[in-house]
Biopython code that builds the backbone (N, CA, C, O; Angstrom):
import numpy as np
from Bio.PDB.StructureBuilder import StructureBuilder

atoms = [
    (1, "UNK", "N", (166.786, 123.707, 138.933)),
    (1, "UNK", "CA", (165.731, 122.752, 138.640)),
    (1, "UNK", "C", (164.694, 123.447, 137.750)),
    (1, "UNK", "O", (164.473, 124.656, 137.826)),
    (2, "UNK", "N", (164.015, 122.541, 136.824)),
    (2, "UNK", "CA", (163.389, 123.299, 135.825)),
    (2, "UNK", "C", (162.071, 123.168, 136.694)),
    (2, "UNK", "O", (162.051, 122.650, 137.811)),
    (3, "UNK", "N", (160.922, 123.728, 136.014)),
    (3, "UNK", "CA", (159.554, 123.882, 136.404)),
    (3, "UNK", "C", (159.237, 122.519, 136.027)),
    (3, "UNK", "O", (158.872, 121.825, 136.976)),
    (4, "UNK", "N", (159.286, 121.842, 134.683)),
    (4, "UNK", "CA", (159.064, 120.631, 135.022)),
    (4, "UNK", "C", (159.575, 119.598, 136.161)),
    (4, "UNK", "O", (158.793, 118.985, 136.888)),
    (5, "UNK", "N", (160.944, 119.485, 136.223)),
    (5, "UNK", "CA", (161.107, 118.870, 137.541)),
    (5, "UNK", "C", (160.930, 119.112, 138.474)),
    (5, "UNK", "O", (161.324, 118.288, 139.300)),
    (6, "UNK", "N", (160.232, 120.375, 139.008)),
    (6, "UNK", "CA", (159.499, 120.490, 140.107)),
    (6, "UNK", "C", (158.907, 119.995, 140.592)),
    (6, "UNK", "O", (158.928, 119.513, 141.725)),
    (7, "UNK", "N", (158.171, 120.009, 139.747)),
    (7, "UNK", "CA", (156.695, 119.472, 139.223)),
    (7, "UNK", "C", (156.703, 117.931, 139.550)),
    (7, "UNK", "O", (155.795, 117.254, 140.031)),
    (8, "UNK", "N", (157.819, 117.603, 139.206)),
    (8, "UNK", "CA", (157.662, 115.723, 139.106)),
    (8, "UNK", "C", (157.827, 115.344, 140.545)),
    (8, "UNK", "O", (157.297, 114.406, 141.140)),
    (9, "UNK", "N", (159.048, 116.667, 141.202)),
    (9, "UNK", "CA", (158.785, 116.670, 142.695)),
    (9, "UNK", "C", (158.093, 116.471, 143.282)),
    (9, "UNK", "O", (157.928, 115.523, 144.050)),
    (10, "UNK", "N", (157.190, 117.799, 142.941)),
    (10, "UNK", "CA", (156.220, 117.950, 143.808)),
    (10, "UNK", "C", (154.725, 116.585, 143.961)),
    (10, "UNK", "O", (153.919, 116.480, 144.886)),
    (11, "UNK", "N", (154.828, 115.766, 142.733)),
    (11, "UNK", "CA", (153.826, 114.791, 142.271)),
    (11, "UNK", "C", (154.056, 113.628, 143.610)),
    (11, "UNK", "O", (153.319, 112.982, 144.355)),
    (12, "UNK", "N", (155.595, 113.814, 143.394)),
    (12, "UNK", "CA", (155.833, 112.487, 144.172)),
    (12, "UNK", "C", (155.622, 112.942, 145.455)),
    (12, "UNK", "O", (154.794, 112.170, 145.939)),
    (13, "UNK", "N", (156.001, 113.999, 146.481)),
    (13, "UNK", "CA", (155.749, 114.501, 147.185)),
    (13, "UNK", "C", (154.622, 114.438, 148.217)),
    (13, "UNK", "O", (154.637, 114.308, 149.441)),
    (14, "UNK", "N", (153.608, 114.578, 147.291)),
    (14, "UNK", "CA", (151.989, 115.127, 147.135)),
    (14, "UNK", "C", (151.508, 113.297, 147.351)),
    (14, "UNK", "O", (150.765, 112.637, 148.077)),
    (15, "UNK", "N", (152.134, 113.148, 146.613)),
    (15, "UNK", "CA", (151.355, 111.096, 146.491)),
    (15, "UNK", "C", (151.922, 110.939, 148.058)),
    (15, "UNK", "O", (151.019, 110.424, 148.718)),
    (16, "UNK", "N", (153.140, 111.211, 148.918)),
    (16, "UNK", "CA", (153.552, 110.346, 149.882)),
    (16, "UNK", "C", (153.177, 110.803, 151.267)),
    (16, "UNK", "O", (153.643, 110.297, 152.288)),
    (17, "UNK", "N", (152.066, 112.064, 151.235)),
    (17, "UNK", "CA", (151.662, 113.293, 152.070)),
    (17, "UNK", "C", (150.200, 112.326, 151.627)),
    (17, "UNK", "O", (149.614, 112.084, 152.682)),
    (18, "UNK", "N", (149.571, 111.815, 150.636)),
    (18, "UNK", "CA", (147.764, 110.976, 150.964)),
    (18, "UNK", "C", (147.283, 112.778, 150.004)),
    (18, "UNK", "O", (146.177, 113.124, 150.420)),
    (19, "UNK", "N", (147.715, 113.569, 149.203)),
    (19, "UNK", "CA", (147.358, 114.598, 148.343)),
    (19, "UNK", "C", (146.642, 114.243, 147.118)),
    (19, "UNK", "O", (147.604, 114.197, 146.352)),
    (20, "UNK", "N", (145.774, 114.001, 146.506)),
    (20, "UNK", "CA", (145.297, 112.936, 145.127)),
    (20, "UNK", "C", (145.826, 114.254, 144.224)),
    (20, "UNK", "O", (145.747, 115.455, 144.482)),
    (21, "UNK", "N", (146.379, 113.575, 143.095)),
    (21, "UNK", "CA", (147.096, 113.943, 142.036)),
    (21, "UNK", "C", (146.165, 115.186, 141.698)),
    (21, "UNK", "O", (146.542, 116.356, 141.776)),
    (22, "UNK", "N", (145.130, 114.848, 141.382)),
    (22, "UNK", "CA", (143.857, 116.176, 140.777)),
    (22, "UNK", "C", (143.554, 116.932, 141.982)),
    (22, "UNK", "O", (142.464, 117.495, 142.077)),
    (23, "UNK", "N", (144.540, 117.004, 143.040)),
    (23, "UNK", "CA", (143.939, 118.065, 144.366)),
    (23, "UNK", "C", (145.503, 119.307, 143.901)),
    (23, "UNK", "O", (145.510, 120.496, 143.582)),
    (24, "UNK", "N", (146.481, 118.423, 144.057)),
    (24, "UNK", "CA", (147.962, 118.938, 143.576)),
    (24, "UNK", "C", (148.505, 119.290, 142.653)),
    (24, "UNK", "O", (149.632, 119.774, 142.551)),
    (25, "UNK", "N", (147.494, 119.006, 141.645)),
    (25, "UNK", "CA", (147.501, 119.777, 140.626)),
    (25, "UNK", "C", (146.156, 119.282, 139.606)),
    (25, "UNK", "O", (146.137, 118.247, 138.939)),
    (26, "UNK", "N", (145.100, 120.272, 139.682)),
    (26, "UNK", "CA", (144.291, 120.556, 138.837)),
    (26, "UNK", "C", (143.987, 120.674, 137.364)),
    (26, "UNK", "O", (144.604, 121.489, 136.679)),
    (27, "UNK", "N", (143.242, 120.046, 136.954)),
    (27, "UNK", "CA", (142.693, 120.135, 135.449)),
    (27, "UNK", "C", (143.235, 121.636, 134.404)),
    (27, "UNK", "O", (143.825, 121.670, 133.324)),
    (28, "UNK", "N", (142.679, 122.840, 135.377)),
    (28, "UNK", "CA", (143.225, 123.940, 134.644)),
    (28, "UNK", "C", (144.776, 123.961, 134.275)),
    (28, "UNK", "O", (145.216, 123.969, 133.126)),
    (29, "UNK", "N", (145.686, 123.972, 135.692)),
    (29, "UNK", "CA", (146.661, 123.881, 135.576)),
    (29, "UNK", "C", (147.257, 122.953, 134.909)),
    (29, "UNK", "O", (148.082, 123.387, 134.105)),
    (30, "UNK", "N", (147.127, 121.709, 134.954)),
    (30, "UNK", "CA", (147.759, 121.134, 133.861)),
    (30, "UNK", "C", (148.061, 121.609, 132.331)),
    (30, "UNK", "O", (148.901, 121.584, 131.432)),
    (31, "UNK", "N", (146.583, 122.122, 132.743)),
    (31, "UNK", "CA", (146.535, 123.000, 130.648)),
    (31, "UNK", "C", (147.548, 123.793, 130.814)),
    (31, "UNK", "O", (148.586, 123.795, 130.152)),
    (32, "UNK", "N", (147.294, 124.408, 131.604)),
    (32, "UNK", "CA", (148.256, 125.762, 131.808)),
    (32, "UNK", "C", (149.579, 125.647, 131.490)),
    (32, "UNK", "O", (150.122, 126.257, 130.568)),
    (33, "UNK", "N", (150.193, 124.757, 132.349)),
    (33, "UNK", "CA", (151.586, 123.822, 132.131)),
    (33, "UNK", "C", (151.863, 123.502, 130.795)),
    (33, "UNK", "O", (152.794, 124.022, 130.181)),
    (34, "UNK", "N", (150.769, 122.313, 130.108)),
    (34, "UNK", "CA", (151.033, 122.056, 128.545)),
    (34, "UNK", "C", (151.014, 123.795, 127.907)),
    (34, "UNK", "O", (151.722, 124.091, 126.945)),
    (35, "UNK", "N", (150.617, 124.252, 128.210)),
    (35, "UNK", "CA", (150.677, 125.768, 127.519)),
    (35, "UNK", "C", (151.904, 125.857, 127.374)),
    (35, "UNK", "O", (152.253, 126.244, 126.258)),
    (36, "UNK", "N", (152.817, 125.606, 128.210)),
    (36, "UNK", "CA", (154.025, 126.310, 128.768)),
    (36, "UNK", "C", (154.038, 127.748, 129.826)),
    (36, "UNK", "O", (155.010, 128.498, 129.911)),
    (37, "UNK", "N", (153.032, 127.889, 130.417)),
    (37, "UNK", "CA", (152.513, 128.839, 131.411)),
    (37, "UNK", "C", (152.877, 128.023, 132.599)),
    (37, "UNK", "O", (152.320, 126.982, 132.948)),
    (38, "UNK", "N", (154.178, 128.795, 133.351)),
    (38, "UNK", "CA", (154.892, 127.937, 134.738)),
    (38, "UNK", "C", (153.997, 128.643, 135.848)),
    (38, "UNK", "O", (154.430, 129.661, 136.387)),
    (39, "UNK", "N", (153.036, 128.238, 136.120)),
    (39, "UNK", "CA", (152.134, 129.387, 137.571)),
    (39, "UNK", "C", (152.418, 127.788, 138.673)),
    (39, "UNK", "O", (152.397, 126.582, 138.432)),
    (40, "UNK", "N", (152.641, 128.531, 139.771)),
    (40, "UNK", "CA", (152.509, 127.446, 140.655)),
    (40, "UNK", "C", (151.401, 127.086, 141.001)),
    (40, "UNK", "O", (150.468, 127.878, 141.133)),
    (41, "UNK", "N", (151.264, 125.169, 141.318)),
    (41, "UNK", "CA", (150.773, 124.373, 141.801)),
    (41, "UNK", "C", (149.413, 125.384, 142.764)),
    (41, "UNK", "O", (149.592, 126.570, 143.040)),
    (42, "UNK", "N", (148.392, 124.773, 143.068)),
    (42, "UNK", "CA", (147.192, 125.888, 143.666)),
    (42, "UNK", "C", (148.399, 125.769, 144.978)),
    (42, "UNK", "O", (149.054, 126.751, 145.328)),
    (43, "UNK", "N", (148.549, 124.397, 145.613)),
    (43, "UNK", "CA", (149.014, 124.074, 147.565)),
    (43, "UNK", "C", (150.058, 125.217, 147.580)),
    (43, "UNK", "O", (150.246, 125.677, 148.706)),
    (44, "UNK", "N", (151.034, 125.977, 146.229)),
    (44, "UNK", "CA", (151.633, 126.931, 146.700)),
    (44, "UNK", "C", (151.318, 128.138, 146.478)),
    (44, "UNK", "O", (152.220, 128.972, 146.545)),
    (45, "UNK", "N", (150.084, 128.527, 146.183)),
    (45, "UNK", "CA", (149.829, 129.682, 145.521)),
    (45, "UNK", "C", (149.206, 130.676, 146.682)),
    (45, "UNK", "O", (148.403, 130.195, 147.481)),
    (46, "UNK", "N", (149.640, 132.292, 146.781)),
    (46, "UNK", "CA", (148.967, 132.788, 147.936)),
    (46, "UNK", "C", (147.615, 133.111, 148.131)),
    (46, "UNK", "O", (147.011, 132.968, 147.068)),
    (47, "UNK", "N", (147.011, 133.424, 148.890)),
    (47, "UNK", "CA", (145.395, 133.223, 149.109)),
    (47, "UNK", "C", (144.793, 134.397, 148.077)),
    (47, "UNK", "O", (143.997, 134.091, 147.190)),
    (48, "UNK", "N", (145.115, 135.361, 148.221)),
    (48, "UNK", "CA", (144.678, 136.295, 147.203)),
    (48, "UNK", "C", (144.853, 135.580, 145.682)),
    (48, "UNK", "O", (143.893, 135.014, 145.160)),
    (49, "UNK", "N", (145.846, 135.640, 145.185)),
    (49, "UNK", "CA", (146.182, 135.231, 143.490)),
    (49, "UNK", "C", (145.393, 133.891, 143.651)),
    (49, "UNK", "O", (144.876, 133.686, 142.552)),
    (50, "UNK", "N", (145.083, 132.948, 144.461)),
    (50, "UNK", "CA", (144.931, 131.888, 143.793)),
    (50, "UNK", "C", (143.195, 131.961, 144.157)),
    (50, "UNK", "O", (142.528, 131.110, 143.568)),
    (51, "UNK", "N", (142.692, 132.592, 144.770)),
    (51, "UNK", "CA", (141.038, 133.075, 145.001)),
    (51, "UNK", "C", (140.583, 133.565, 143.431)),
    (51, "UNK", "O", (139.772, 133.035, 142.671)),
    (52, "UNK", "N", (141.573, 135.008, 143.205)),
    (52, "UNK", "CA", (141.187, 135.405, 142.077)),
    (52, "UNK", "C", (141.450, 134.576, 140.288)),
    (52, "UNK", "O", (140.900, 135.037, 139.287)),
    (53, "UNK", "N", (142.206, 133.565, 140.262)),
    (53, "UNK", "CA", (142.751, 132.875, 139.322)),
    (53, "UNK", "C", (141.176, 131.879, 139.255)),
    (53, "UNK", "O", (140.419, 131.950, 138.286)),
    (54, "UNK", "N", (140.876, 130.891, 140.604)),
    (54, "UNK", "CA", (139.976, 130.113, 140.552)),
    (54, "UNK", "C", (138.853, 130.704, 140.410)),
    (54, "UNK", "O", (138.176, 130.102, 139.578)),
    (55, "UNK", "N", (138.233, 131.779, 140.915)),
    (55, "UNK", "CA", (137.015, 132.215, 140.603)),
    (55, "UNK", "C", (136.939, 133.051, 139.454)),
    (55, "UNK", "O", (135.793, 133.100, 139.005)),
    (56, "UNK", "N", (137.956, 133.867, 138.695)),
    (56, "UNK", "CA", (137.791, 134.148, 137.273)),
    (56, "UNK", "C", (137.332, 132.692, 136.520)),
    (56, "UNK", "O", (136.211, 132.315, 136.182)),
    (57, "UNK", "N", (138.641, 132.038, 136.399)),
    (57, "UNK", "CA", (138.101, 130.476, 135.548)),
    (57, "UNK", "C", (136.762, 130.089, 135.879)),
    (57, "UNK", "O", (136.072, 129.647, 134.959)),
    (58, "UNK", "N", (136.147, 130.199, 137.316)),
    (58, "UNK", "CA", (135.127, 129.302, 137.201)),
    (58, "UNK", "C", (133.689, 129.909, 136.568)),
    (58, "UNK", "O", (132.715, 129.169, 136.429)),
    (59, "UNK", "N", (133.965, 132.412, 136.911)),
    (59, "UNK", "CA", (133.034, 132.576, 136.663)),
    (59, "UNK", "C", (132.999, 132.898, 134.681)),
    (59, "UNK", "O", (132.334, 133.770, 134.121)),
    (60, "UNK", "N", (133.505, 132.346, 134.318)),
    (60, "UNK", "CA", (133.718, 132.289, 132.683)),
    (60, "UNK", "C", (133.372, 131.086, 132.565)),
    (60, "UNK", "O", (132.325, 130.933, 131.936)),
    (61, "UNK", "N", (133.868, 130.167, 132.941)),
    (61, "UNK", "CA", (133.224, 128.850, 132.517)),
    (61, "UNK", "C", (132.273, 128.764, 132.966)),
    (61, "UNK", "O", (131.582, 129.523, 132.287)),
    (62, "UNK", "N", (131.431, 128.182, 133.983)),
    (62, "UNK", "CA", (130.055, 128.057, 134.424)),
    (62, "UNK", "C", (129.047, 129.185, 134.049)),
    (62, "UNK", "O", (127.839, 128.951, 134.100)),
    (63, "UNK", "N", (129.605, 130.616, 133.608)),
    (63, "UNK", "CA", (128.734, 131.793, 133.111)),
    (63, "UNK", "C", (128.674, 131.228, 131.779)),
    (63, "UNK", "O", (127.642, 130.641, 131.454)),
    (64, "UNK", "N", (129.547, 131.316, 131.037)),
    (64, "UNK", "CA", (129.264, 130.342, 129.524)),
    (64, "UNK", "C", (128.024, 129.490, 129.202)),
    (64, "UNK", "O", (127.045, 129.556, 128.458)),
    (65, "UNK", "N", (128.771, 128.282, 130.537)),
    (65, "UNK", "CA", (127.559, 126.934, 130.185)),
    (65, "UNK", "C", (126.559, 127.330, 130.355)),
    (65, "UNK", "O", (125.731, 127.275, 129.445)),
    (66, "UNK", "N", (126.293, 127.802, 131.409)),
    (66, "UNK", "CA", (125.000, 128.714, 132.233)),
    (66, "UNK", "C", (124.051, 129.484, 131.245)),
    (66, "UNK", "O", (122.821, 129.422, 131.236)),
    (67, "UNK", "N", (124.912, 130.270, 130.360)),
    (67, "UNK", "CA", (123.969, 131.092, 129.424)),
    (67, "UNK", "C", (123.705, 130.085, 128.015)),
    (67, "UNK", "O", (122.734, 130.240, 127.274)),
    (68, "UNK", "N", (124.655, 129.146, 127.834)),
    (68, "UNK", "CA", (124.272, 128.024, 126.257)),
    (68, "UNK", "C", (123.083, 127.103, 126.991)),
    (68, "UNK", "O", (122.192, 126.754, 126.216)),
    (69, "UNK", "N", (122.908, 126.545, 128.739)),
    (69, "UNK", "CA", (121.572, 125.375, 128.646)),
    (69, "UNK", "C", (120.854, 126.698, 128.931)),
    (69, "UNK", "O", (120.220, 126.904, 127.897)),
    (70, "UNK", "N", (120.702, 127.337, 129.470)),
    (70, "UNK", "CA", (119.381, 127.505, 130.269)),
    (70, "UNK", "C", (119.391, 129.113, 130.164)),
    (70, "UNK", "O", (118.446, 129.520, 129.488)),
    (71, "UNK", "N", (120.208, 130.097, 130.654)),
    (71, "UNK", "CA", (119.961, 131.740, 130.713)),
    (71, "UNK", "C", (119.595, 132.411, 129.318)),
    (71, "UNK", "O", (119.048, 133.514, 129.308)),
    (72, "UNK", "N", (119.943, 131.642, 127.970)),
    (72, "UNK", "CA", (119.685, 132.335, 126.921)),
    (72, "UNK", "C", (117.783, 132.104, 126.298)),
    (72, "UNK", "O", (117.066, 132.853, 125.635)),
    (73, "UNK", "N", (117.542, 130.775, 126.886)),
    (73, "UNK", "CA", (116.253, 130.212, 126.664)),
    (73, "UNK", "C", (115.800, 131.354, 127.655)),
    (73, "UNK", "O", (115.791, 132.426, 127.050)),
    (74, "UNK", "N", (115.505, 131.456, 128.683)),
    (74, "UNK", "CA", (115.075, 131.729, 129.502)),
    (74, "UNK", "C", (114.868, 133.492, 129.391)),
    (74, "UNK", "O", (113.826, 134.023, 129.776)),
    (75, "UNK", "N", (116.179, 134.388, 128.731)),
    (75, "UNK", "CA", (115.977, 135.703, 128.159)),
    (75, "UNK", "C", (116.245, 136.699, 129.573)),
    (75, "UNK", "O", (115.774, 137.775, 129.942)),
    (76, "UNK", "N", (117.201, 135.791, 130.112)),
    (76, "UNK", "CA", (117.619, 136.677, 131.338)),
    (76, "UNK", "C", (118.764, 137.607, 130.773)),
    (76, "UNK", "O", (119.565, 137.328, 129.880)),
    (77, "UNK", "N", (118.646, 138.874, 131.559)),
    (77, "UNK", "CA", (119.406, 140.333, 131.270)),
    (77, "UNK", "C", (120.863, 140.201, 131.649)),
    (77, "UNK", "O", (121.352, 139.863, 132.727)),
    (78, "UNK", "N", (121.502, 140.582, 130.398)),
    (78, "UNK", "CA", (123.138, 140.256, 130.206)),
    (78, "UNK", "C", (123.618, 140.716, 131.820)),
    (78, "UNK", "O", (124.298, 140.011, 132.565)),
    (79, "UNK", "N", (123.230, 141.691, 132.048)),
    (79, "UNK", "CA", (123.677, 142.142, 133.505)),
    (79, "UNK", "C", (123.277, 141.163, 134.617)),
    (79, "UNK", "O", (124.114, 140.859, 135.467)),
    (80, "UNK", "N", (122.130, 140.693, 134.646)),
    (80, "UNK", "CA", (121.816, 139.798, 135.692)),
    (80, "UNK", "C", (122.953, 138.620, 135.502)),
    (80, "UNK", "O", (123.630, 138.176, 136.429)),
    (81, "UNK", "N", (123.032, 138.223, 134.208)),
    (81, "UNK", "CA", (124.055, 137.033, 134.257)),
    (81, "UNK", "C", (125.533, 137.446, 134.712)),
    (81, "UNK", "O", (126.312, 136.610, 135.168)),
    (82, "UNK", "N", (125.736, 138.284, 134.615)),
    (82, "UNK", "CA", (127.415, 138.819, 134.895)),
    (82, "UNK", "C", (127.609, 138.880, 136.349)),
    (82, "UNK", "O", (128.527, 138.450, 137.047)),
    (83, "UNK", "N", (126.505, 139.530, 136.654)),
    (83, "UNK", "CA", (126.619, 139.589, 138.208)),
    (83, "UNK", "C", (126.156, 137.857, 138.534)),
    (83, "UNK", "O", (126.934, 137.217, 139.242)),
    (84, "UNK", "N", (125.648, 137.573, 138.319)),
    (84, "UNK", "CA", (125.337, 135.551, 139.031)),
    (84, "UNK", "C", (126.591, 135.215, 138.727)),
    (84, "UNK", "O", (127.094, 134.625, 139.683)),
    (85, "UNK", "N", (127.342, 135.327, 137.802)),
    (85, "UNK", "CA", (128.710, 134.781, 137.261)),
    (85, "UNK", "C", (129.579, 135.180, 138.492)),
    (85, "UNK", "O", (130.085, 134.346, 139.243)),
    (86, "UNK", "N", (129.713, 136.582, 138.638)),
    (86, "UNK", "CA", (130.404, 136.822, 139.277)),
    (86, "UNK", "C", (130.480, 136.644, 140.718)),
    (86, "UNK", "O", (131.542, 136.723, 141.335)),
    (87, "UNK", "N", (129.335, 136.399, 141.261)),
    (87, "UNK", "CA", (129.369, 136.366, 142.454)),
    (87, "UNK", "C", (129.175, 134.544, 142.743)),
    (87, "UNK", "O", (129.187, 133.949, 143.820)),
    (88, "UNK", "N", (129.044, 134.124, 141.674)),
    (88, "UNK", "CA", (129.386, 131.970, 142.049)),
    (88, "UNK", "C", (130.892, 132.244, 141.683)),
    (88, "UNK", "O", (131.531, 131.833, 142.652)),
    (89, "UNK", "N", (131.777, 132.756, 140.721)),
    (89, "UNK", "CA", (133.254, 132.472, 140.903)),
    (89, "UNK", "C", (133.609, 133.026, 142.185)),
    (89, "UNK", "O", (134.119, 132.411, 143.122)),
    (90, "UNK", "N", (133.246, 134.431, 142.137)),
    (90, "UNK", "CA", (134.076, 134.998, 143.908)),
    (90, "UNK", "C", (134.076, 133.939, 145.105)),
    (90, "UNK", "O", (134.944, 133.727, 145.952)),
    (91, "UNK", "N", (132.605, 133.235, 144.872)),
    (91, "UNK", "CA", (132.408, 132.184, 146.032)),
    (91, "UNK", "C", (133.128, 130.940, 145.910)),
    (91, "UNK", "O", (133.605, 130.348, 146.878)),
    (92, "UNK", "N", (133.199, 130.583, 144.820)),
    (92, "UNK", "CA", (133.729, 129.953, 144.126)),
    (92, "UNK", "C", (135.215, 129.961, 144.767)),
    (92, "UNK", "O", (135.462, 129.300, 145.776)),
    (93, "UNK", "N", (136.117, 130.697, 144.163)),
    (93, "UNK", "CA", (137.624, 131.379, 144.337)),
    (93, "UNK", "C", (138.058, 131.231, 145.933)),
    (93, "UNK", "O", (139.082, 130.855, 146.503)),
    (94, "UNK", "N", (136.783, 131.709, 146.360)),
    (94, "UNK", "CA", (137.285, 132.516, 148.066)),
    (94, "UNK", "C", (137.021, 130.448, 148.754)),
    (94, "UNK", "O", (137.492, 130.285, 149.880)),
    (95, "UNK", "N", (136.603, 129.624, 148.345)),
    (95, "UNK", "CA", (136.369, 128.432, 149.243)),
    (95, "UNK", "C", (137.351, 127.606, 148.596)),
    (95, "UNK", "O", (137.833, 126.670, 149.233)),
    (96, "UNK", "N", (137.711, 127.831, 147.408)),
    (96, "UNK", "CA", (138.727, 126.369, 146.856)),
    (96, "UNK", "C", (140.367, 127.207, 147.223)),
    (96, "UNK", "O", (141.367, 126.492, 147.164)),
    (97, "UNK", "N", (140.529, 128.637, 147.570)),
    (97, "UNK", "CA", (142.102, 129.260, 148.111)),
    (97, "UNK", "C", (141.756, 129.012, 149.154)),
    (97, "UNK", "O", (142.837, 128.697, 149.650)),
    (98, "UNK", "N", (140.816, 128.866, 150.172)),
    (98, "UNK", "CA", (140.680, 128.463, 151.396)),
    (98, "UNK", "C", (140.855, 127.087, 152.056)),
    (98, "UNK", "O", (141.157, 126.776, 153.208)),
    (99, "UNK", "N", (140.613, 126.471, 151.127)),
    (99, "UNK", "CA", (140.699, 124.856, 151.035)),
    (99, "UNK", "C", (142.402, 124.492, 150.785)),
    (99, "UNK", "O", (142.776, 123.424, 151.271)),
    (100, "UNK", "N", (143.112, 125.068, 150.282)),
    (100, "UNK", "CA", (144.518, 125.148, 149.628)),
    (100, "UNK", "C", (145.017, 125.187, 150.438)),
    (100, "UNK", "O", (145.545, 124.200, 150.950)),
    (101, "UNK", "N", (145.081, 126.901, 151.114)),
    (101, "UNK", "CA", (145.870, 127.182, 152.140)),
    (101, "UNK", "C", (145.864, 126.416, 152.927)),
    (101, "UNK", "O", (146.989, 126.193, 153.376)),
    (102, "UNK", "N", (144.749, 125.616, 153.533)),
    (102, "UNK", "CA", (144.455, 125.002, 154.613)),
    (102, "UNK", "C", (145.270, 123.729, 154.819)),
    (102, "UNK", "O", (145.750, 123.330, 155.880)),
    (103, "UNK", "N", (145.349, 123.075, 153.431)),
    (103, "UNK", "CA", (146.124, 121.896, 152.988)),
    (103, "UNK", "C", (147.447, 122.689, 152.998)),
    (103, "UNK", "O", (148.021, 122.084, 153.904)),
    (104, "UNK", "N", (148.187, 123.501, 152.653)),
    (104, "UNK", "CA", (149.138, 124.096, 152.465)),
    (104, "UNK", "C", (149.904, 124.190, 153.642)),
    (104, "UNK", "O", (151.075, 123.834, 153.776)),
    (105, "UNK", "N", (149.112, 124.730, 154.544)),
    (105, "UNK", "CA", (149.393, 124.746, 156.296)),
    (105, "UNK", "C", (149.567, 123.734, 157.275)),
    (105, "UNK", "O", (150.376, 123.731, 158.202)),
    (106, "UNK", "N", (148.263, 122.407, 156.811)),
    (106, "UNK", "CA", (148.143, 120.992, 157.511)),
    (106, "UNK", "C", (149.514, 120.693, 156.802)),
    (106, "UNK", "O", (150.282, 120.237, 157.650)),
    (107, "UNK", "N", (149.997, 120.762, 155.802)),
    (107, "UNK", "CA", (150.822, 119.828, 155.213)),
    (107, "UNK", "C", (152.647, 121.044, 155.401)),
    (107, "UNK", "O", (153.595, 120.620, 154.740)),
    (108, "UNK", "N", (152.780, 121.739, 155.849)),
    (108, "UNK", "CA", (153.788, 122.627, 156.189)),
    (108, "UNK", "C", (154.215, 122.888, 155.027)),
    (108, "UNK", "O", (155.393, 122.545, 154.923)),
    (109, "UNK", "N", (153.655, 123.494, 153.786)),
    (109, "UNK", "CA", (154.466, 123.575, 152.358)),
    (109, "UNK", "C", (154.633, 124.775, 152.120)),
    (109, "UNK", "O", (153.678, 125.513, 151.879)),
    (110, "UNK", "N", (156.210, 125.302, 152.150)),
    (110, "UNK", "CA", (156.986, 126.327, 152.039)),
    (110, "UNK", "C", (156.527, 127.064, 150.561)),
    (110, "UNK", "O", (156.189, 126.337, 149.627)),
    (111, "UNK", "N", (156.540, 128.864, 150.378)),
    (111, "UNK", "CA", (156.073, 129.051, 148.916)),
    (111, "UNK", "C", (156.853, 128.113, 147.699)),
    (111, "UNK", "O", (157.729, 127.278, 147.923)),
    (112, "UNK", "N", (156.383, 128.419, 146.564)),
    (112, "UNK", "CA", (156.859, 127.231, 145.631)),
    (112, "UNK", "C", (158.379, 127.985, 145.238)),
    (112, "UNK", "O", (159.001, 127.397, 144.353)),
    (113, "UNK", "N", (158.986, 129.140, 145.771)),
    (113, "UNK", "CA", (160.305, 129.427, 144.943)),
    (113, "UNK", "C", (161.190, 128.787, 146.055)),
    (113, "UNK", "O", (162.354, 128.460, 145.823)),
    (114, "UNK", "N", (160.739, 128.659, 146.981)),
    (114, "UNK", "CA", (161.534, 127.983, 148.339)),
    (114, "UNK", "C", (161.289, 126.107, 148.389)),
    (114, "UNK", "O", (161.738, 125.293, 149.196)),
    (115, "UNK", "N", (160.629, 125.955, 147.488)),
    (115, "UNK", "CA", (160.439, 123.997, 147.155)),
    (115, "UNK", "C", (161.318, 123.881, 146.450)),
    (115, "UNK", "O", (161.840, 124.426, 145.478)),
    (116, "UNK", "N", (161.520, 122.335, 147.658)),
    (116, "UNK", "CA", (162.879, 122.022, 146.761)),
    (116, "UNK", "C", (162.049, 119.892, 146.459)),
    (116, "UNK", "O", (162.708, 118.917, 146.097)),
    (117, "UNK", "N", (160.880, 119.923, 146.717)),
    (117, "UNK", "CA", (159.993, 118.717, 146.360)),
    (117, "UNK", "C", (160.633, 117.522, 147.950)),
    (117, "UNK", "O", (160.126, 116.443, 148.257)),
    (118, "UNK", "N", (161.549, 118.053, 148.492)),
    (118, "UNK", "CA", (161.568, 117.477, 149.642)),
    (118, "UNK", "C", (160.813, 117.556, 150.843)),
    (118, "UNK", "O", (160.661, 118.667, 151.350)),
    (119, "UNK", "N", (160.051, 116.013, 151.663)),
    (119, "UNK", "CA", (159.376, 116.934, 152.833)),
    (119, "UNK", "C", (159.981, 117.047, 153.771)),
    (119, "UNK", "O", (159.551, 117.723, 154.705)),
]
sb = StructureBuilder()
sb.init_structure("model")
sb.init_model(0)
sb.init_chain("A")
sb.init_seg("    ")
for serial, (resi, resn, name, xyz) in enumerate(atoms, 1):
    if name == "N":
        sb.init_residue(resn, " ", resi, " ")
    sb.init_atom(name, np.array(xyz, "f"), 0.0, 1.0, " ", f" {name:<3s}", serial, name[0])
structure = sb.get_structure()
């Protein structure tokens, strides 16, 4: 089975489990996918990799926006921003792999090389 049909698996899957499409697979990931970058779905991803995946993305993006409205007006120290960055993605990372697993566990979903999109 290819990664796309996994995928279409796992959609249908996810819809018949009450999962909303944007919980089962996320905005990033989708990109990721159109990339052609096969990373699994967050519900199969392990708590470590998928902590550090979500809170990198979030502390680059929200550190970005963060410094274009308001940290660059304002003339706050490149270091102060890296560290605020870093420590809203870590928090960031460590509550949305926590949230996963949790769904991952309520919902009994085997890692993704062992899915076969059946429940």
């Amino acid at each position: 089975m290819t990664h796309q049909e996994k995928l279409e698996q796992m959609y249908r899957h996810m819809a018949m489990l009450g999962v909303p499409r944007s919980t089962a697979a996320p905005p990033a990931w989708r990109l990721l996918w159109r990339l052609g970058v096969e990373l699994p779905p967050p519900l199969f991803t392990p708590f470590m990799p998928g902590a550090l995946a979500m809170g990198v993305f979030f502390a680059l993006s929200w550190g970005l926006l963060m410094w274009m409205i308001l940290w660059a007006r304002q003339g706050m120290p490149i270091g102060l921003m890296a560290a605020t960055a870093v420590a809203a993605g870590a928090l960031f990372g460590l509550v949305m792999a926590a949230y996963f697993r949790h769904l991952a566990r309520k919902h009994r979903l085997p890692p993704w090389k062992e899915y076969t999109g059946a429940p």
